[in-house]
N, C-alpha and C positions, 0 to 999 in steps of 0.2 A: 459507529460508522461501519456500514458493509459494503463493504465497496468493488467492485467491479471495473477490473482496466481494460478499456476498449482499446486497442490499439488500433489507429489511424490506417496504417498501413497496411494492415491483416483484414481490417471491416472495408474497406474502399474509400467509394465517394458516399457523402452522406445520404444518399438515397438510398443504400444499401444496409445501410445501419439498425432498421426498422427489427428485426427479426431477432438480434444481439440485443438491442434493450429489451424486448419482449421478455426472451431469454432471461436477463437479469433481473428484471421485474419477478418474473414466476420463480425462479431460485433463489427471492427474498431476501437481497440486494436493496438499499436505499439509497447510495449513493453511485456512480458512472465516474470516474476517473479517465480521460481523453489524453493521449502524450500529446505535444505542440501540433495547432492544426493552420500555425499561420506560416507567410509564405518562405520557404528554406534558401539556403543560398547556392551555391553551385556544386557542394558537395550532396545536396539534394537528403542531407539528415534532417530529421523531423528538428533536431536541437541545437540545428547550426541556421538561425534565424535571419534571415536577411530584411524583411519587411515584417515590424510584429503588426502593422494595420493591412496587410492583405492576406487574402487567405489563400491555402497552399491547394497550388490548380488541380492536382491530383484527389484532391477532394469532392471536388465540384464535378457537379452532373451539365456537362456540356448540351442538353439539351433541354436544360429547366430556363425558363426565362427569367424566373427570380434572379436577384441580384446574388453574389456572391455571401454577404452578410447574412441577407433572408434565408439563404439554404440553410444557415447555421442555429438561425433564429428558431427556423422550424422544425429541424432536427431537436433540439436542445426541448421545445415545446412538448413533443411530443415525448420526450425521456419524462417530461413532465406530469404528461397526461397519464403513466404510467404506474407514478410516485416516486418518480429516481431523481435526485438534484445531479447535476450535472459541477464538477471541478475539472479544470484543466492544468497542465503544468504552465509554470511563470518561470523562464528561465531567461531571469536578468543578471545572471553573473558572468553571460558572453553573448556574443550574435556573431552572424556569419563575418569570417572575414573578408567577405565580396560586400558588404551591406555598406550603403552611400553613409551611415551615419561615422564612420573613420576618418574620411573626409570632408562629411559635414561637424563635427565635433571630436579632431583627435584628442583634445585633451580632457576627454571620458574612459580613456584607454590606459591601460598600464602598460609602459613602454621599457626596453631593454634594448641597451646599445643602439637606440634614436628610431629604432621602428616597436610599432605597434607587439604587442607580445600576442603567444599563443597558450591557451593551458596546459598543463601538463599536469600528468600525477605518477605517481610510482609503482606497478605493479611487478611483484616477483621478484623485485631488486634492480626494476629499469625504467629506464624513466620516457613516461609514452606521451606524446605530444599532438594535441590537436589541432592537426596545422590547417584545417578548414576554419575556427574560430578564433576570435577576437576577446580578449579578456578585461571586463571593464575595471576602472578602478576605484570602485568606492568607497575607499578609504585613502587616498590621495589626490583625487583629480582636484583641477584649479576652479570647478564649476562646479562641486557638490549640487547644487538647489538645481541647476541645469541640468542632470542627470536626475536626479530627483523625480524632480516634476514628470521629467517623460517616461518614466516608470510606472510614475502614478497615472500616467495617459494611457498607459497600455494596459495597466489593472480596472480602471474604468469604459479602454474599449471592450474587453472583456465582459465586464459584465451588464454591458450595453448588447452583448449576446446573446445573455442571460446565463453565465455562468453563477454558481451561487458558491463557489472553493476554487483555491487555488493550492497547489502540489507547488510549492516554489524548492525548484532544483537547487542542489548544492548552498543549501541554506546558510550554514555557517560559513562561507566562505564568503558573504557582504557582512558589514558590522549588523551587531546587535541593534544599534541605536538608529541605523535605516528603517530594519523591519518594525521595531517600536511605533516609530512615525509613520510608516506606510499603514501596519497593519493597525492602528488606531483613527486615522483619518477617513482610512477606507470605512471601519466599521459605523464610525460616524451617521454614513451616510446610507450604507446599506447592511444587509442581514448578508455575509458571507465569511465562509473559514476559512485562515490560513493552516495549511500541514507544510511541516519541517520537516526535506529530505535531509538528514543530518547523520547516514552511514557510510560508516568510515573513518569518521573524524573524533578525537579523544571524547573522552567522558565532561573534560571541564568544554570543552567548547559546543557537547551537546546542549550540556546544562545553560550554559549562557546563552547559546542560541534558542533554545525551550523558553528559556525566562525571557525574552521581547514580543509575549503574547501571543505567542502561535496556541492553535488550538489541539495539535496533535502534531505527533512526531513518529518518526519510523523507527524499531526496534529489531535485533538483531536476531529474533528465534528463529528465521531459517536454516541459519547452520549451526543452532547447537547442538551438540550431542546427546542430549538428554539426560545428562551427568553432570558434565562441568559446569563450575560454580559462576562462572561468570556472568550467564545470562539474568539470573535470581539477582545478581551483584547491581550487575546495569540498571534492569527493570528500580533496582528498591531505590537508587541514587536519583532517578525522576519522575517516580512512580508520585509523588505531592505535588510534584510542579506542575506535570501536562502528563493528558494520556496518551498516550500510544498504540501502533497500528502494526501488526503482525503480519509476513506473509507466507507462502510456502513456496512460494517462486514468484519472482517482479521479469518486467522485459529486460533487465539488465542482465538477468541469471540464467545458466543454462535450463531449460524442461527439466522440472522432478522426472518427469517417466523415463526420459531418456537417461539420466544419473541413474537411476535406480532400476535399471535393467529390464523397464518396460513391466515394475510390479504395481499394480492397480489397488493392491492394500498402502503402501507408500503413499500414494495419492490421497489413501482417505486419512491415513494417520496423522499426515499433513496439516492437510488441510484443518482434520479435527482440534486439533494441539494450537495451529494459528488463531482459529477464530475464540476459542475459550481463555485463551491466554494473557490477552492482554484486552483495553477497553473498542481497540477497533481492528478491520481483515480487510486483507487487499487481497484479492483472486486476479489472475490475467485470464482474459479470453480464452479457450483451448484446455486451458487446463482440466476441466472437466469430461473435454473428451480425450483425454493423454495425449494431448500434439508433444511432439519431439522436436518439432526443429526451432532451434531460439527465434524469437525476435530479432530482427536487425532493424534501427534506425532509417537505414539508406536499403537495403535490399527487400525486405517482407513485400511483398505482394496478395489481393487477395489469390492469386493462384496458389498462394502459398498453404492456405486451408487445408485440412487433412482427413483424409476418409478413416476413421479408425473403426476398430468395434467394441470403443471402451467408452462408458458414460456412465458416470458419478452423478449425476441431475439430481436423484432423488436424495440419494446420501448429502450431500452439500445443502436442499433445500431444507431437510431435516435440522442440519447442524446450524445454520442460519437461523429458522424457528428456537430452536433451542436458547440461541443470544436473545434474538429479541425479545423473547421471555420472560428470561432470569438477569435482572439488576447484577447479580455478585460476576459476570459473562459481560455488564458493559463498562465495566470502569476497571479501575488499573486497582483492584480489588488486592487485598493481603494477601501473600502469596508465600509459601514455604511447601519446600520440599520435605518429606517424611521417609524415613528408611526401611526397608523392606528388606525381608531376607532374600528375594526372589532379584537379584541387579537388573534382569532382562526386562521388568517390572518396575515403572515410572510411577508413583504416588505423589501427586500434586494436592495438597490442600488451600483452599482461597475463601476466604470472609470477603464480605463486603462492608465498606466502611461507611456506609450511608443508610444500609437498613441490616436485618438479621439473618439476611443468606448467607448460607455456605454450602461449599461443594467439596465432592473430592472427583478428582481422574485418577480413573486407575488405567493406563495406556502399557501394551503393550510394545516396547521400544524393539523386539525384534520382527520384523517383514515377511520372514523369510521360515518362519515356525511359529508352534503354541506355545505358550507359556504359562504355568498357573498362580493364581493367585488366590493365598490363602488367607485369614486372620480370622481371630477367636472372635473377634468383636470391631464391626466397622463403627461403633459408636465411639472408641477410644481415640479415635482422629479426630473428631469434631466436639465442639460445644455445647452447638443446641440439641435442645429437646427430640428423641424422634418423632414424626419418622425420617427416614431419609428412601426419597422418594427415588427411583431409576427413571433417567430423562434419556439415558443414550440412543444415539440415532439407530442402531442397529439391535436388534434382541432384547428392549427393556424388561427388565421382569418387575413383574407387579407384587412378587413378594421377598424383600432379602434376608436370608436366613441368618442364623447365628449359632454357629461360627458360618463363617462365609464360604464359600470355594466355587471360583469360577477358572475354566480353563479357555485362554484367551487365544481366540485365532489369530493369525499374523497380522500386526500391527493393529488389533482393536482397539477401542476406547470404552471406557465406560465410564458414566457421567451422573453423578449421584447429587441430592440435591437438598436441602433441608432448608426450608422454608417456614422462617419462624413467622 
């Protein structure tokens, strides 16, 4: 999966959207990732849901005479016509806490001290609470099959939309044994995939959230450091069970550009590393033109868009090509780290366990300078047979000497490739 997060509130109303799939389309993208487009509650957050069967007015072109549905219908068509499936977030582990369904069904709600509860989580040592939403409970309420069902009603008005995925929010925090039933009834009937948001949460409750059939799951290489062991650790613990989806920045995280002091090598190194890493990439909107200011749920506007004079397009359509290519680039492929004399110098090597590719990255971990990279013989990193072909987006050379030496601009990649 190549996926592209349109954010709702950055693209507008769906009439405006045409230009942004276009966009993902030619940047060789197959999937559209949309955050909540249904109606929010007074906090006016995309993910503080009040009505999941209407859709949020801020979307709609008040001057289409189509129905509010139809606008969605033909938006999603035309993502279509393009070759982008279109998934949206499913975020049924709360709804707005103005939403009539509290006092149409409290006891769907996890309650403390005789009202209705709010989420919370822990950031920094404190503990932040979402007092616009309502937390349901589904792993105590006295109606399970009543919750239930209208879950399954809103995953089916969905893709009575024509949605073909669902991004379900904070995955592990409904039981395992919901999503089993949800995501196996659903499949039943139609051709769509569930993805587990499942960062943040330990390793065993990834794994068992992975294990009730999700077809991919979120992984944590945005913030590695290109060193510590944890990442290689994570990946190999679920790397049999479900693959996984990389990204260089989501709406949740601040702008790479703006972290990284506005360097446009960071961008591509990123993004490079995200999409070869693991068997699927998730890009946000902007990011190809370095937008700086986060995403907000309740604030982004399209006035929000940003005139910059930074654009990655061709580089990112390159590295996109380059997946869709090469098998050992779509699966959660064998992966170890190899040691180099050079530290500033990243050597990934990855087999593929379904045919006889392998790769190596040799990535530049420093931004901000060159670095070189030496070795007597690039054939002692790998198996097969040569040759090993140069795919990288940027300078491939058509012939790799031996001994090797290449002196690596800030943050480069290079992407080697052998194809038995």
């Amino acid at each position: 999966m190549r996926i592209y997060n349109l954010f709702p509130r950055l693209a507008g109303p769906f009439s405006a959207w045409r230009p942004h799939l276009e966009r993902a389309a030619d940047l060789g993208f197959d999937w559209v990732f949309v955050n909540p487009i249904q109606q929010p509650g007074r906090s006016c957050s995309l993910y503080s849901i009040k009505d999941y069967f209407k859709i949020n007015p801020a979307l709609l072109d008040p001057t289409s005479p189509k129905a509010p549905e139809d606008q969605v219908r033909e938006t999603v068509a035309w993502a279509e016509s393009l070759g982008l499936k279109v998934m949206q977030d499913l975020v049924i582990n709360h709804c707005a806490y103005d939403s009539p369904l509290l006092k149409q069904h409290p006891e769907w709600f996890i309650k403390e001290k005789g009202r209705i509860a709010h989420p919370f989580c822990v950031h920094e040592g404190e503990k932040v609470i979402w007092r616009d939403l309502a937390s349901f409970d589904h792993r105590h309420t006295s109606d399970p099959e009543g919750l239930y069902q209208y879950c399954r009603a809103v995953v089916e008005h969905l893709i009575g939309l024509g949605f073909k995925g669902f991004r379900c929010d904070a995955a592990y925090q409904i039981p395992p044994e919901f999503w089993r039933r949800l995501i196996e009834e659903t499949k039943r009937a139609h051709e769509v995939i569930f993805v587990a948001e499942t960062l943040g949460c330990s390793v065993d409750q990834t794994r068992e959230t992975a294990g009730a059939g999700f077809d991919y799951i979120f992984n944590s290489a945005k913030w590695w450091d290109f060193e510590s062991p944890w990442l290689i650790e994570q990946y190999n613990l679920t790397r049999e069970l479900v693959p996984s989806i990389a990204f260089p920045e989501s709406h949740d995280t601040p702008r790479l550009f703006a972290e990284c002091q506005r360097n446009v090598d960071a961008l591509k190194q990123r993004y490079l590393f995200a999409a070869l890493f693991s068997a699927g990439v998730m890009m946000p909107i902007g990011y190809e033109f370095g937008f700086e200011k986060p995403l907000h749920v309740v604030k982004t506007t399209p006035q929000d868009w940003e005139q910059t004079e930074v654009d990655i397009c061709d580089f990112i359509r390159k590295v996109n090509r380059i997946k869709s290519q090469y098998r050992v680039f779509q699966e959660e492929s064998i992966t170890e780290l190899i040691d180099h004399p050079n530290r500033a110098v990243l050597l990934m090597w990855k087999a593929s366990s379904r045919n006889h590719q392998e790769a190596l990255i040799i990535l530049n971990k420093n931004i901000w300078g060159r670095e070189v990279f030496y070795t007597e013989d690039l054939y002692r990193y790998i198996q097969a047979s040569p040759p090993l072909v140069d795919v990288s987006p940027e300078w491939p050379q058509a012939y790799l000497p031996t001994p090797y030496h290449f002196e690596l601009p800030p943050g480069m990649g290079r992407v080697l490739v052998a194809d038995v």
